[in-house]
Wavefront OBJ file of the C-alpha trace (Angstrom):
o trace
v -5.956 -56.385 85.140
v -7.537 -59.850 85.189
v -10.951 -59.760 83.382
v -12.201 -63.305 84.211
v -11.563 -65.482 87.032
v -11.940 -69.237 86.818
v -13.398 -70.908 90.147
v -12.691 -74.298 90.721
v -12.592 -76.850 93.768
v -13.031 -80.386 94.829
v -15.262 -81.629 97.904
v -15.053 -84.217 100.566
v -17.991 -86.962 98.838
v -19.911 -88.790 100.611
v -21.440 -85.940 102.244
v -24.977 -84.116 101.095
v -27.484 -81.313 101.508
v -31.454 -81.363 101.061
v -33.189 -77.887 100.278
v -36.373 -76.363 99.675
v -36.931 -74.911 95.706
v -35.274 -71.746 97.410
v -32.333 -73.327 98.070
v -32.738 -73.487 102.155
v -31.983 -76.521 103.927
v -33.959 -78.923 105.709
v -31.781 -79.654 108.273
v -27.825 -79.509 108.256
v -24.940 -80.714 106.435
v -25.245 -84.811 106.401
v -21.919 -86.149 105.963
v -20.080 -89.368 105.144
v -19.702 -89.520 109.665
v -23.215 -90.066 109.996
v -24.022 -93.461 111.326
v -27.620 -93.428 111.470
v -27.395 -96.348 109.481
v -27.051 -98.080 112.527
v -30.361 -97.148 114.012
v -33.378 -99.751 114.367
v -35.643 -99.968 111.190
v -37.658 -102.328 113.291
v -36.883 -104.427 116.401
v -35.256 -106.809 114.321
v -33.154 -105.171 112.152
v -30.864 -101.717 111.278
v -31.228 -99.792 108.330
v -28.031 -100.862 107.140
v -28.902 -104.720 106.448
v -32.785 -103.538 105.410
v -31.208 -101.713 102.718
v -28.697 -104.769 102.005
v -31.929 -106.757 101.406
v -34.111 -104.699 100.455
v -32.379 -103.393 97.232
v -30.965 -105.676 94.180
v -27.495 -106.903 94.624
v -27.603 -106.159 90.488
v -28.664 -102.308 91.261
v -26.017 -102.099 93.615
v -23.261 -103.264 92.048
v -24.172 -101.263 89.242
v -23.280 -98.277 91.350
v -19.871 -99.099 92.473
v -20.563 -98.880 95.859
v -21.545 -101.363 98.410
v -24.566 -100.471 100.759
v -22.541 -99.271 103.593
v -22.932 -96.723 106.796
v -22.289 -93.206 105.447
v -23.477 -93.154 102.160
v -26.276 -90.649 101.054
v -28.383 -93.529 99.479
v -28.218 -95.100 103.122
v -28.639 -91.558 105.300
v -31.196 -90.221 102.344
v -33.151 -92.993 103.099
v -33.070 -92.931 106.762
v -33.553 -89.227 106.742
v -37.057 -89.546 104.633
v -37.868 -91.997 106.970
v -37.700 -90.641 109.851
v -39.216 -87.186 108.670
v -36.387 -84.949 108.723
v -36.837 -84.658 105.054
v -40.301 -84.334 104.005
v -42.266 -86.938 101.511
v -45.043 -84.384 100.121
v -42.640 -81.811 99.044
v -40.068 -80.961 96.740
v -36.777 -81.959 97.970
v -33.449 -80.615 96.251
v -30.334 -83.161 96.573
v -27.045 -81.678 96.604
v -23.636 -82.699 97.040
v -21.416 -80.157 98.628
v -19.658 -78.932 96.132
v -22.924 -78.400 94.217
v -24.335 -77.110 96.358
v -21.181 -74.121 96.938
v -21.895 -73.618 93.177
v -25.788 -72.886 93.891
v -24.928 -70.413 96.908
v -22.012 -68.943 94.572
v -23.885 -68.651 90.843
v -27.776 -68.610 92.535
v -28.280 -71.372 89.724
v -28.951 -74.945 89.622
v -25.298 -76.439 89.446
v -24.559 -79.685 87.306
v -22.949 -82.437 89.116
v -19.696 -84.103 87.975
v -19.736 -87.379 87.641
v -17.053 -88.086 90.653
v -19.230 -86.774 93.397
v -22.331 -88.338 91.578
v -20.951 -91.647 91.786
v -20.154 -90.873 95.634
v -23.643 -90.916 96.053
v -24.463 -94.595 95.596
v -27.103 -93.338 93.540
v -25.637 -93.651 90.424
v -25.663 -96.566 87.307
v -22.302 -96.457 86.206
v -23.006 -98.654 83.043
v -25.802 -96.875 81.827
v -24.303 -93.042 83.155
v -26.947 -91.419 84.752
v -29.109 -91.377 88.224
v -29.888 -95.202 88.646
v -34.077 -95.296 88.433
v -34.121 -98.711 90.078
v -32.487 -97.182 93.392
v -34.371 -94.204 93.584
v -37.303 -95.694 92.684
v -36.639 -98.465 95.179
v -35.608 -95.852 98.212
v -38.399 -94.077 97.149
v -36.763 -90.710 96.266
v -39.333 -90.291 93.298
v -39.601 -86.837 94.481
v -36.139 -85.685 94.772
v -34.741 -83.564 92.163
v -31.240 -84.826 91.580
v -29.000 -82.424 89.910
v -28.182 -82.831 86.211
v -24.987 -84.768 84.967
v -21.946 -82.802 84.065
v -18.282 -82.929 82.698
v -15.766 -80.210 83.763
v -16.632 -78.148 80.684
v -20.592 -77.187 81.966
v -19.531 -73.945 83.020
v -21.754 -71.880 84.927
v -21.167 -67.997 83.911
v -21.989 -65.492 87.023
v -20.166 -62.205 87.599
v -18.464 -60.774 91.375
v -17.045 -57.554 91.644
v -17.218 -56.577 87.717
v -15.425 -59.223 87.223
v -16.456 -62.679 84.817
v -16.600 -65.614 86.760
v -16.535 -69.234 85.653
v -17.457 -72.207 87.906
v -16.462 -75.407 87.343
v -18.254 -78.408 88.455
v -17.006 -79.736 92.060
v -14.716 -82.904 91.660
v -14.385 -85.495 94.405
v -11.841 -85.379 96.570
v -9.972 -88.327 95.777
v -10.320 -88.192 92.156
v -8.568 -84.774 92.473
v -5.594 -86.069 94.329
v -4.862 -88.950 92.728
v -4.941 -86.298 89.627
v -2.536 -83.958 91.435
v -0.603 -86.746 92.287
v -0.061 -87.660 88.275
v -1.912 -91.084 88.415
v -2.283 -91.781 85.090
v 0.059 -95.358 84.345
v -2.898 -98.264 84.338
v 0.001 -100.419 86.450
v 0.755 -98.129 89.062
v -0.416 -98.319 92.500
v -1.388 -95.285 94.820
v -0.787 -95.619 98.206
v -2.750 -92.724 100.253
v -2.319 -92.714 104.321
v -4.473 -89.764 105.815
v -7.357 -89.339 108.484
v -8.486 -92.916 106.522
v -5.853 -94.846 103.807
v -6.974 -96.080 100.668
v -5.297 -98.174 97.878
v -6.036 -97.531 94.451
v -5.326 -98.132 90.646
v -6.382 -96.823 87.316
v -8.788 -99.031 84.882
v -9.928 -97.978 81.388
v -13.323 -100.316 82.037
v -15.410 -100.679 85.113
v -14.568 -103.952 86.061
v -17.021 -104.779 89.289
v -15.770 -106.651 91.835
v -16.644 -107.446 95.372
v -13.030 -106.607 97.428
v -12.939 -103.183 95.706
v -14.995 -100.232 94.424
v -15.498 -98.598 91.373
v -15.366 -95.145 91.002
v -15.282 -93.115 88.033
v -12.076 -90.707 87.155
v -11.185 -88.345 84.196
v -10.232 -89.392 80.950
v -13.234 -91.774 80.687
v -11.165 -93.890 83.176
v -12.261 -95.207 86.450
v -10.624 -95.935 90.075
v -10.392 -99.343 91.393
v -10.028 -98.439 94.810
v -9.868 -100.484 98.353
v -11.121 -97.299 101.252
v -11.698 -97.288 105.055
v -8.000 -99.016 105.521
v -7.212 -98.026 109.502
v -4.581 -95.297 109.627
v -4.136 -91.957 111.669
v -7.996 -92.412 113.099
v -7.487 -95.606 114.313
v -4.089 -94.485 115.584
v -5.643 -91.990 117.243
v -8.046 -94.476 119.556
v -4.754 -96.382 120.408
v -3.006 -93.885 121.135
v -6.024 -92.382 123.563
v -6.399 -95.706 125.130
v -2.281 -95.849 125.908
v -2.727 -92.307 127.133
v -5.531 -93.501 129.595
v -3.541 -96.264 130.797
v -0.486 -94.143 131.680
v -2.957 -91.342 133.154
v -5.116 -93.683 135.848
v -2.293 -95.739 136.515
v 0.951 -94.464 135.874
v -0.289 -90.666 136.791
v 2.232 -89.565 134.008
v 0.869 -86.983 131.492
v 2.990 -88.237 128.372
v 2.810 -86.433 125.056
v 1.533 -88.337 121.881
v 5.033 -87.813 120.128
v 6.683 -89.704 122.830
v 3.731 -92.187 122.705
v 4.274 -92.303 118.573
v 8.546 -92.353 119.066
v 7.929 -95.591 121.735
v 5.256 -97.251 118.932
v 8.045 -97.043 116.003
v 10.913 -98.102 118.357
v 9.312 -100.962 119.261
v 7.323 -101.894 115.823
v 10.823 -101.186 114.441
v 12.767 -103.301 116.606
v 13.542 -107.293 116.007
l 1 2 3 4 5 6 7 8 9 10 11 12 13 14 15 16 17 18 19 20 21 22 23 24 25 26 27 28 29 30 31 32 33 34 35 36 37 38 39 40 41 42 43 44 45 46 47 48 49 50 51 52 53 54 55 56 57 58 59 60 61 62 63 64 65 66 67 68 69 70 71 72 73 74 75 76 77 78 79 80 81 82 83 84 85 86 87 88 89 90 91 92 93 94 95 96 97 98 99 100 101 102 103 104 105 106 107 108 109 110 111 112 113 114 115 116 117 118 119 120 121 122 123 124 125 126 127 128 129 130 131 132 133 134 135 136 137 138 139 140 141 142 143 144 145 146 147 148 149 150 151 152 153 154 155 156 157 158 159 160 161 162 163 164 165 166 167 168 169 170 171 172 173 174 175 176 177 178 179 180 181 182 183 184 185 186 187 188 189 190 191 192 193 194 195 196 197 198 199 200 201 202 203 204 205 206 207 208 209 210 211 212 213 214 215 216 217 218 219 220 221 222 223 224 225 226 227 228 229 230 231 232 233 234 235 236 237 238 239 240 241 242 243 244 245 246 247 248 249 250 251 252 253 254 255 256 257 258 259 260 261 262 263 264 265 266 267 268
């Protein structure tokens, strides 16, 4: 008989959910696909670039994470702005995975630092919710979830049973793990939906072609994301598929569409 069962899982980051103090949501999931970014601020400029100014390139870099379209700093923002979330009330921030461990445990979850860096919210030198950025995007009343480590184990019980949940980990963090990146030299090649290269550090070195995202072992990612693969392949492929449809009239499979791609990207 198993007494105890040990609950653990990673999330896609990027993405985030806003509830009341009874854990309901103000609107739906907001993930990393969101481009509201994109929207007018004003007549003159997006939300995007008013973030890109608005904030300090220090604050930002400080995160790890360039002000780009998807982010929860950038869609939090936007969000507030626009409403959706309200300004007068308390607001709960949640990743996904934390906020699977709230529905799970009915307690308030601790965040691992992987998805909390995810956020853009987060001061990776001084390790905790960066003040400047909320302060700046005014989130002042937005109760961020407490930093964790894999051992803040939340203790709830299913079936007679003891059940521990772990902390959600970021997605990437957990496959480069599976994947037995731990060698500071090696490189990790990673071709999905979206391809991303990466490599271990033991510092957080900032630089401007990569990000920095924290790992386990007190180690951190340097990582280079949003490198085309099978979703841009996808558009191409559409487009051929078009092509051959309006003018050919030939319905043509994307295998044979894929085969004619490598024979001729193979070829001299």
């Amino acid at each position: 008989n198993i007494d105890q069962v040990n609950l653990c899982f990673s999330n896609e980051m990027h993405g985030f959910v806003v509830t009341n103090e009874m854990g309901i949501p103000y609107c739906d999931y907001i993930s990393w696909q969101d481009e509201c970014a994109y929207e007018k601020y004003d007549k003159d400029i997006n939300y995007l670039d008013y973030l890109k100014i608005h904030l300090d390139k220090k604050d930002i870099e400080k995160t790890g994470m360039p002000i780009k379209a998807g982010l929860p700093n950038v869609n939090l923002f936007y969000y507030l702005k626009n409403e959706i979330i309200p300004k007068d009330k308390k607001v709960y921030f949640y990743t996904l995975g934390d906020f699977l461990v709230k529905y799970i445990t009915k307690k308030e979850p601790y965040i691992h630092i992987t998805n909390a860096a995810a956020t853009g919210i987060y001061d990776l030198v001084n390790h905790c919710w960066s003040k400047e950025i909320i302060s700046g995007l005014g989130f002042g009343h937005i109760i961020f979830p407490k930093i964790g480590n894999a051992e803040d184990v939340i203790v709830t019980e299913y079936f007679n049973k003891k059940v521990n949940v772990f902390p959600a980990i970021g997605d990437q963090q957990a496959a480069l793990l599976g994947a037995n990146l731990f060698e500071n030299d090696v490189i990790s090649l990673n071709f999905g939906t979206c391809a991303q290269i990466s490599c271990l550090s033991e510092d957080a070195n900032f630089g401007n072609s990569y990000q920095i995202r924290p790992f386990f072992y007190n180690r951190y990612i340097k990582t280079i994301p949003h490198i085309p693969s099978r979703r841009a392949i996808n558009v191409f492929i559409r487009f051929i598929e078009n092509i051959l449809y309006y003018f050919v009239l030939e319905n043509v499979q994307n295998e044979d569409i894929l085969t004619a791609l490598d024979s001729t990207l193979g070829s001299d």
